[in-house]
N, C-alpha and C positions, 0 to 999 in steps of 0.2 A: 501777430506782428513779429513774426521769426525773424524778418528782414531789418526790420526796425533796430530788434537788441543785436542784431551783429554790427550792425553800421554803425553802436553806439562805444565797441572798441578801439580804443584806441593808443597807437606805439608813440615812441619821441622821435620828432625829427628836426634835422641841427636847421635852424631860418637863420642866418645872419642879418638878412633884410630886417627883423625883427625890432623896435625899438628897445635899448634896455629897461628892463623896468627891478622893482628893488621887490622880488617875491621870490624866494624860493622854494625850492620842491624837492622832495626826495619820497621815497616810494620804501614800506617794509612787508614783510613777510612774518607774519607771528607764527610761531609752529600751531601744530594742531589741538586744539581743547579734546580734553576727555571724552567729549563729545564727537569729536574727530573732525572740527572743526578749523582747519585752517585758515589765516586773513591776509586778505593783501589789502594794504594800508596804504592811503597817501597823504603826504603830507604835505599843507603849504604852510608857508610863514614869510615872515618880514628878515630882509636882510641887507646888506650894505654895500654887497658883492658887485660890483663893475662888470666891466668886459660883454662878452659876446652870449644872449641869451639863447635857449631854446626854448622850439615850441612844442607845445605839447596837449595830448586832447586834441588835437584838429585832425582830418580825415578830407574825403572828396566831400563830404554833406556840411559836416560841423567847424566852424572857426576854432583852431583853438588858442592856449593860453601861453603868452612868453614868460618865462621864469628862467631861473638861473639852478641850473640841478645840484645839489647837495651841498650848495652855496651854506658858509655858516649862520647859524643863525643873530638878526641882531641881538645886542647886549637886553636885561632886564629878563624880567616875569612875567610873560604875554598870558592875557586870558586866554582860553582853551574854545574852540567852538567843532562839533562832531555830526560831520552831516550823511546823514542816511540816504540811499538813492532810492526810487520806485522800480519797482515789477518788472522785469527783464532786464533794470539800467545798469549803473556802475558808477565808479570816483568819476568819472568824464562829464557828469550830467550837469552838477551845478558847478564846472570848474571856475564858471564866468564869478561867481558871487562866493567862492574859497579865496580867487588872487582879491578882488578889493579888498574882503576881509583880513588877507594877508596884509595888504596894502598900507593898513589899518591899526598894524598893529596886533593882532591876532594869530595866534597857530590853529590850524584848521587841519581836519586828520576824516579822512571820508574814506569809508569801507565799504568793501563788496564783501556783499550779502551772498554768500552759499546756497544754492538752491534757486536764489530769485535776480542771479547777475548774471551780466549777459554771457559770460563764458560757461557759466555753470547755471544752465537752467532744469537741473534733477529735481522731478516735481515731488518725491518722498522728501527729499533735504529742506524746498521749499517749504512743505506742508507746516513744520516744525516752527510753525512762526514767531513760538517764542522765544525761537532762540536767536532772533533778527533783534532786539533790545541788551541782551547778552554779549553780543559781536561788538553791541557800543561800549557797554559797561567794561567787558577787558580790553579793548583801544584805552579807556582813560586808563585803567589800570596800567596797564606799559608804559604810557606817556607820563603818570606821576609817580613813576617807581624805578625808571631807567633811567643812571646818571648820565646820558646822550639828552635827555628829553626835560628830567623832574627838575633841573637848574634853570629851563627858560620860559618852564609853564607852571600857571598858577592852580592848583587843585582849589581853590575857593572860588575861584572865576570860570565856571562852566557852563555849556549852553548847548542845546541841541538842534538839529537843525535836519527837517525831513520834507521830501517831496511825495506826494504819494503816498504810497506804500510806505515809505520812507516818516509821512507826517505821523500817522497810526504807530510805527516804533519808537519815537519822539513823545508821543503822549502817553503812550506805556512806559516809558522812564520817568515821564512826569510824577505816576499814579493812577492811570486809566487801567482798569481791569475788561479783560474782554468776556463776554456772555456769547457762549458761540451757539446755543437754544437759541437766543432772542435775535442774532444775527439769521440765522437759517428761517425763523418764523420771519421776520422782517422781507426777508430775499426771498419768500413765497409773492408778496406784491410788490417786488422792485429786480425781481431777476434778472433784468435786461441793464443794470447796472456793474458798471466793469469791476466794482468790488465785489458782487457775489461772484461773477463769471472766473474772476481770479480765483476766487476761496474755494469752488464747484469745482476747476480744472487742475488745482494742484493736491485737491485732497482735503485741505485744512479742516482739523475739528471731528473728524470721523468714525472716532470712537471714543469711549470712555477717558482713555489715558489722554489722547491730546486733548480732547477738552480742558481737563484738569488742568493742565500744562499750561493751556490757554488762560485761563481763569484765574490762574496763580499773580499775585501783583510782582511786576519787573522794576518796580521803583528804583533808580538810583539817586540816594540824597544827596551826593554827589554836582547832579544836574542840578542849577541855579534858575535856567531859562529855558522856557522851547519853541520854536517857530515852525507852526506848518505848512505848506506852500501845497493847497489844495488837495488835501489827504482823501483816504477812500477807508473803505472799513468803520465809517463813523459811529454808524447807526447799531453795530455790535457791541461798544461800549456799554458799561455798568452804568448806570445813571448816577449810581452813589458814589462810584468809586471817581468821576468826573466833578461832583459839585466837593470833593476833598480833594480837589490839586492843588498846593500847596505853594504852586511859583509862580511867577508871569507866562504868561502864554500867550503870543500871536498868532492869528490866526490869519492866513493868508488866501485870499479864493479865486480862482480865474472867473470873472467877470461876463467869459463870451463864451455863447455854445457850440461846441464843433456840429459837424453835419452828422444830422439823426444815422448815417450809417455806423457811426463808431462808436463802440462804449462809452459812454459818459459818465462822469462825476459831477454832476451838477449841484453846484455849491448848497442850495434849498436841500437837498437831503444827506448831503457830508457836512460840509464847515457850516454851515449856520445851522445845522442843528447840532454839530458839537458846541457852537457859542454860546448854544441855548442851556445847553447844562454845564459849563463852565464858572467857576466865579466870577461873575459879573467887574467884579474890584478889580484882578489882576487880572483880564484878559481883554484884549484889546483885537476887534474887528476889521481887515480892510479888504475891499473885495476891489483887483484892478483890471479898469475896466478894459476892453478889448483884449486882455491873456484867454486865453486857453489851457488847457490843462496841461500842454507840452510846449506851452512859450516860457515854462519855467526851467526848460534844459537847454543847452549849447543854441548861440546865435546859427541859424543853418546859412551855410553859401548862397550869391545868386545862382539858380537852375537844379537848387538842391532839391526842388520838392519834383522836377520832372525828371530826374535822375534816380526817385526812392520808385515813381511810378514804374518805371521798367523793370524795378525788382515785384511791384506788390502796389496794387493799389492803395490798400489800406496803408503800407507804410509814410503815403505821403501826409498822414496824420502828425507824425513828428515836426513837420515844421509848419501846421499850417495855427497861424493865429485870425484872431476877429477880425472882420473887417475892417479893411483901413489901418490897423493896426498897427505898429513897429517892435520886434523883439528887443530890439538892444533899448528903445525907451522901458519895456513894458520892465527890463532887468533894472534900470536905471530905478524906477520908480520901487522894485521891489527889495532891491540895494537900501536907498534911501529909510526906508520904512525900517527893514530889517537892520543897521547901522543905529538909529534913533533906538530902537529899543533894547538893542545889548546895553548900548553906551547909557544908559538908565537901569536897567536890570543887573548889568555886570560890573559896575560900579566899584571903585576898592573900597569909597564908605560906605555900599550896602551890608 
């Protein structure tokens, strides 16, 4: 899906048509980790700022989001919410459910993934995937330690929040440990599964040392909350280290099957058997119906999916949902669910 993660970059451009709305944005650049990791960060938040907004995240395929760029932020101590993209995405994927959460009341801080983002898809960087939980834990670190940032976010009020690939580093900050033996034995009778084909084509686990790495707990106690919007990699989870998560967890599943041509995450062997080993108490199930696994990123244009076919058949995967369908409901409904349960989870008298 080469075609797929280029279309999914996206620049800013000035829309005066645009209605204003009260979310802004600003965009960071963290220098490089030791690890020689550098991040490009984005930020949304709530703000009070007037005038002429731009848009941003939108492209010829994808709608994108109006905000008001580097607008100040408003007054108070907004809870923090940190959302992970999937497997060749970027900050552009869930921008639609960053603005209402800005909206909301929320600062929202979505990083691109080294190795596994669309501008940088280096499958040795990807391999490294525990360092995709790591890239979250130093975003909070800069946002509650940078007097730009730690005066209008709350470090008691965190949550994380992953699509995909994205869900799996989400639940690894939870407390999820990965067995990458039992992931490989498992992907002997599920190969045709876009999580092993991801894990097979970037390397992941393939010797001694990453295993380790792999297997090592990413916990950050920091994170309060997690929500995963049809994750992959399920089935390589620790069983134990899943019935000891410690916080609310939603669990989010696309409902509808794409066409047997394309990798599939089919909910029965990701999210409902992650639900199956999760605490019962604090995690909460909803599978909706008619998404698919990629109605959880950007609403696409009308003629966008005859538009991906001229690059790439398979690319027209990105915007096709269930039959009958509607993206901007299917975000509406996913909105909704995900809103209800911070505002219970992230609570200031939790």
């Amino acid at each position: 899906m080469r075609h797929v993660a280029l279309i999914l970059l996206a620049g800013l451009t000035a829309s005066p048509a645009i209605a204003a709305g009260q979310v802004g944005f600003r965009q960071l650049l963290l220098p490089s980790s030791p690890q020689g990791r550098g991040l490009e960060v984005v930020i949304w938040y709530p703000t009070a700022a007037k005038g002429v907004p731009t848009l941003v995240g939108g492209n010829a395929v994808f709608f994108g989001q109006s905000v008001h760029v580097d607008a100040p932020v408003a007054a108070g101590r907004h809870p923090l919410v940190l959302l992970s993209h999937g497997y060749g995405g970027n900050w552009t994927n869930e921008s639609w459910l960053a603005a209402d959460l800005a909206r909301l009341g929320y600062v929202v801080a979505a990083v691109n993934h080294p190795g596994t983002t669309t501008a940088n898809m280096d499958a040795a960087v990807g391999a490294q995937l525990w360092e995709r939980p790591r890239d979250i834990s130093r975003t909070i670190d800069t946002l509650t330690h940078d007097p730009a940032w730690s005066a209008v976010v709350s470090d008691r009020r965190v949550a994380a929040i992953g699509h995909s690939l994205g869900g799996w580093t989400a639940l690894e900050l939870a407390g999820g440990r990965f067995d990458s033996d039992r992931f490989n034995t498992d992907c002997k009778d599920h190969g045709g599964l876009a999580s092993c084909q991801v894990y097979r084509d970037i390397g992941a686990g393939k010797d001694t040392t990453s295993r380790a790495a792999l297997a090592q707990s990413l916990k950050d106690p920091r994170i309060k909350a997690v929500v995963s919007l049809d994750l992959g990699l399920a089935r390589g989870f620790d069983p134990s280290s899943l019935a000891h998560v410690d916080v609310p967890v939603l669990v989010i599943a696309a409902g509808a099957a794409l066409d047997a041509r394309f990798p599939q995450i089919p909910a029965a062997l990701e999210s409902r058997y992650l639900v199956k080993l999760l605490p019962s108490a604090t995690t909460r199930y909803v599978e909706i119906a008619g998404a698919a696994h990629f109605s959880f990123v950007r609403t696409c244009k009308p003629g966008a999916a005859e538009l991906l076919a001229k690059e790439s058949a398979d690319d027209v995967v990105a915007c096709l949902d269930g039959a009958g369908a509607d993206r901007e409901e299917i975000h509406r409904q996913t909105a909704a669910e995900i809103i209800r349960f911070l505002a219970a989870t992230l609570s200031p008298n939790r």
